[in-house]
C-alpha positions as CSV (number, residue, x, y, z in Angstrom):
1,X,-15.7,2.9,0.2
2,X,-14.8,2.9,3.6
3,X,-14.0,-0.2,5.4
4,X,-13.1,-0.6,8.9
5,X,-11.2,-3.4,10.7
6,X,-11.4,-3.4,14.8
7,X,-9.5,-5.5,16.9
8,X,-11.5,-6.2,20.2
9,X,-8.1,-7.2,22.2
10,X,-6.2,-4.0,21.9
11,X,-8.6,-1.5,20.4
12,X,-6.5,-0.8,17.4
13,X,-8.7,0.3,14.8
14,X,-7.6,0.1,10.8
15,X,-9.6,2.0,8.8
16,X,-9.1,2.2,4.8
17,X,-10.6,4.8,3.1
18,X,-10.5,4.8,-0.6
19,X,-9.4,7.6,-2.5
20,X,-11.4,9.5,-4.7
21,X,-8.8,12.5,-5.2
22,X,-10.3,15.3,-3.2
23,X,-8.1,18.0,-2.3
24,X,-7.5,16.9,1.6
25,X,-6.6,13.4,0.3
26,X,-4.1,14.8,-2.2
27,X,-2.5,16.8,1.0
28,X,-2.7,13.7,2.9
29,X,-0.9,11.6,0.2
30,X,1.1,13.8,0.0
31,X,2.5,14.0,3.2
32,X,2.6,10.5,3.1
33,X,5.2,10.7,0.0
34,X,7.0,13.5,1.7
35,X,7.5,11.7,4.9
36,X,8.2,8.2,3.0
37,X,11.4,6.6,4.2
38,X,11.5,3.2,2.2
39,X,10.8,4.0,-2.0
40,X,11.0,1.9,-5.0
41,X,9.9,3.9,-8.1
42,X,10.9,7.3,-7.5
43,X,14.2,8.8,-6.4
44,X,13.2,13.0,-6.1
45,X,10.0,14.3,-4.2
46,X,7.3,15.8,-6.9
47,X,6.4,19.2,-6.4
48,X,2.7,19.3,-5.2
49,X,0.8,20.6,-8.6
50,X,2.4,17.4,-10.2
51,X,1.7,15.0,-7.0
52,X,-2.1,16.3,-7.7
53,X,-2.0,15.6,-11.3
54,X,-0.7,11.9,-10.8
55,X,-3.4,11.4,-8.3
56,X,-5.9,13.0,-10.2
57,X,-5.3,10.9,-13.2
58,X,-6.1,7.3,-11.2
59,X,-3.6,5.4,-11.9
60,X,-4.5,2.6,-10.1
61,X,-6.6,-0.1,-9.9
62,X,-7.9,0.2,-6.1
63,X,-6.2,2.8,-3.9
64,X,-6.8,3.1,-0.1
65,X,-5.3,5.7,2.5
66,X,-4.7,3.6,5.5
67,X,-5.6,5.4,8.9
68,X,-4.8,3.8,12.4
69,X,-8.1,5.3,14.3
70,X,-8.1,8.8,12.3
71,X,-4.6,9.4,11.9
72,X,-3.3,8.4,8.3
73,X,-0.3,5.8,8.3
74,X,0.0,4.9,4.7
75,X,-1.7,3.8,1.1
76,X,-1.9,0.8,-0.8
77,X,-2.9,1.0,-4.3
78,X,-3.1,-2.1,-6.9
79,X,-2.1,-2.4,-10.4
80,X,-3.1,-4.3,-13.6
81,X,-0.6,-6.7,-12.7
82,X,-2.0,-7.5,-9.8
83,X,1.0,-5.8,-7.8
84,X,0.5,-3.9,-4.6
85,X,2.3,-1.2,-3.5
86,X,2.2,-0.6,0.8
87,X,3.5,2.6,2.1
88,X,3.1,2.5,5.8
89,X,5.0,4.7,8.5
90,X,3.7,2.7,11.3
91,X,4.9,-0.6,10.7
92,X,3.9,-3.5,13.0
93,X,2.8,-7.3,12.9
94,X,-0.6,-6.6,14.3
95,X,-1.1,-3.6,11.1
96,X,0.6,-5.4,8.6
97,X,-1.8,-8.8,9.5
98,X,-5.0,-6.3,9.6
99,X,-4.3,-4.7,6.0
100,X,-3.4,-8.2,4.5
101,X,-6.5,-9.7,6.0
102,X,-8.1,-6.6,4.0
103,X,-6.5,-7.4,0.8
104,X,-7.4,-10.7,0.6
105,X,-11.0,-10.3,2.2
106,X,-11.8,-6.8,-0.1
107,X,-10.0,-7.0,-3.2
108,X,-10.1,-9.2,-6.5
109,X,-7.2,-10.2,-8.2
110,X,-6.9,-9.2,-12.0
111,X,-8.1,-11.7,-14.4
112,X,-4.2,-13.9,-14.7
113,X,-2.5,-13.8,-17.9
114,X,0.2,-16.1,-18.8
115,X,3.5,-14.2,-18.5
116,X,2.3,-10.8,-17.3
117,X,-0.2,-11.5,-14.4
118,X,-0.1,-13.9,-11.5
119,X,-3.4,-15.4,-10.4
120,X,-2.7,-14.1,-7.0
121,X,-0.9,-9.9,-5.6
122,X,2.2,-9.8,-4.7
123,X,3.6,-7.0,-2.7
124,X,6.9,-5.0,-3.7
125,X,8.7,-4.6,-0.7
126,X,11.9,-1.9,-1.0
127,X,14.9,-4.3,-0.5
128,X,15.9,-1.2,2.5
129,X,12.5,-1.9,4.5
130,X,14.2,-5.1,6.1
131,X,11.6,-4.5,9.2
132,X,8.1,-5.2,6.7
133,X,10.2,-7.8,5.2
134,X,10.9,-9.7,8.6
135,X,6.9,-9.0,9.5
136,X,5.7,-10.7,6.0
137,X,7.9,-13.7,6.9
138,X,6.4,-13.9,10.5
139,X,3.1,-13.7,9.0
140,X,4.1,-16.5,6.7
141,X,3.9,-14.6,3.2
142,X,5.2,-16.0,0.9
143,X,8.6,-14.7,-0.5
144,X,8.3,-15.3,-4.4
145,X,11.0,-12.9,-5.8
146,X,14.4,-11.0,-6.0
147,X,14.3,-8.0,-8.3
148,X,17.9,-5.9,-9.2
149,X,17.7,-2.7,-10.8
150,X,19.9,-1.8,-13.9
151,X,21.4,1.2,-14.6
């Protein structure tokens, strides 16, 4: 599914375009990982063949290239627990506002399970991307947690 979101005042066109593992989306992803400044889950770059096979195996829920006109700027995927992972180079209020609006107009939480799924998604935020932290807050997301990693 493509889905596009236009705004009149300043032309800036958000498209997401969902992935369906062709080969130019794999390139594109992974570019995207390559070029990826902020991370959470992984420390090393993949080689490409295993890049391909993890996005050839679908491991997520719903999983969107984001493209600002028709130049990619990021992904956001969802999991079963209703998480959402954002990777997004081009980071401003008016982009961040457009793909949230998108979430919450396109996608369907899981059904909520006590104790391993909220009712609502949550987005994990790198504690290093302070700038998409400061852009949630202006946008008046909710902060809900603080998550330390043990060695």
């Amino acid at each position: 599914m493509n889905k596009k979101v236009l705004n009149k005042k300043n032309n800036l066109e958000i498209n997401f375009v969902k992935v369906d593992a062709t080969e130019n989306q794999i390139k594109i992803l992974y570019s995207l990982l390559k070029n990826r400044v902020h991370n959470i889950s992984h420390v090393k770059i993949p080689k490409y063949n295993q890049h391909a096979s993890f996005v050839l195996s679908n491991p997520y829920n719903n999983w969107y290239i984001i493209y600002e006109s028709k130049n990619p700027i990021g992904s956001l995927y969802t999991k079963y627990d209703n998480s959402i992972g954002l990777n997004i180079t081009k980071q401003n209020k008016e982009i961040i506002r457009k793909i949230v609006n998108f979430i919450n107009h396109t996608l369907q939480p899981n059904i909520s399970k006590p104790s391993e799924i909220p009712t609502y998604f949550y987005i994990n935020v790198p504690a290093s991307n302070l700038k998409l932290q400061k852009i949630l807050n202006e946008l008046n997301i909710n902060f809900i947690q603080l998550s330390y990693k043990l060695n």
